[in-house]
C-alpha positions in Angstrom: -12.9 7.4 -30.1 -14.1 5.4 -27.0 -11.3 3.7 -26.6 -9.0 6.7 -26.6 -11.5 8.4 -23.4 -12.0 5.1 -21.9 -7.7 4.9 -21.8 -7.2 8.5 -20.7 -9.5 8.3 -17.7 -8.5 5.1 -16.8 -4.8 6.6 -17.2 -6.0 9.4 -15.2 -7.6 7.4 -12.1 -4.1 5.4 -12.3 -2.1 8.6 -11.6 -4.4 9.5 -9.0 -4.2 6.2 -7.0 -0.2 6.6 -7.8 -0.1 10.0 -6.4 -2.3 9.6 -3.5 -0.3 6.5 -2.2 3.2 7.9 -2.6 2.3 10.9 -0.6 3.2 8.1 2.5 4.8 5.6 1.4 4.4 3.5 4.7 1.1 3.2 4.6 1.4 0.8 1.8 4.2 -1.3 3.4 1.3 -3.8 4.3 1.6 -4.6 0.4 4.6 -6.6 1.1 5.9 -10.1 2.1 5.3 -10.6 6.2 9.4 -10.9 6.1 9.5 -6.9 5.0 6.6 -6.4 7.0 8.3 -7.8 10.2 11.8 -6.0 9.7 9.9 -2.7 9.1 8.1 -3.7 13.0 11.7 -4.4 14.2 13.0 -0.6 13.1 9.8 0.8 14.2 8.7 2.0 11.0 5.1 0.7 11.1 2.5 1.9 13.9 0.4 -1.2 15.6 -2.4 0.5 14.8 -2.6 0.8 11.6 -2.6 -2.4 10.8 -5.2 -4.8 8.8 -6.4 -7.5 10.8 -4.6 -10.3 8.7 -1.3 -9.0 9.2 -1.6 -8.7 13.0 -2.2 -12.9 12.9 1.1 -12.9 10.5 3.4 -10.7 12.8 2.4 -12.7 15.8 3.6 -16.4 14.5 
């Protein structure tokens, strides 16, 4: 019985995260190899400002 509520809530949480992120996509570009990263800068799909610290140090190579 435990293990059937421990898998639907963690089932649950998992649909949340799922649904929260797909409601912009972009936002989890970041996710991705720097060469998708940099081709998504090149088309002007990413903002500057949003992103992480590491991946400014990547993009600027």
């Amino acid at each position: 019985m435990t293990f059937l509520i421990e898998s639907l809530v963690a089932c649950a949480l998992f649909t949340l995260f799922v649904f929260l992120m797909s409601r912009n996509p972009i936002k989890s570009i970041f996710n991705y190899p720097p060469a998708i990263i940099e081709r998504c800068d090149q088309l002007g799909l990413v903002d500057a400002s949003n992103r992480p610290a590491g991946i400014v140090s990547l993009l600027s190579r």
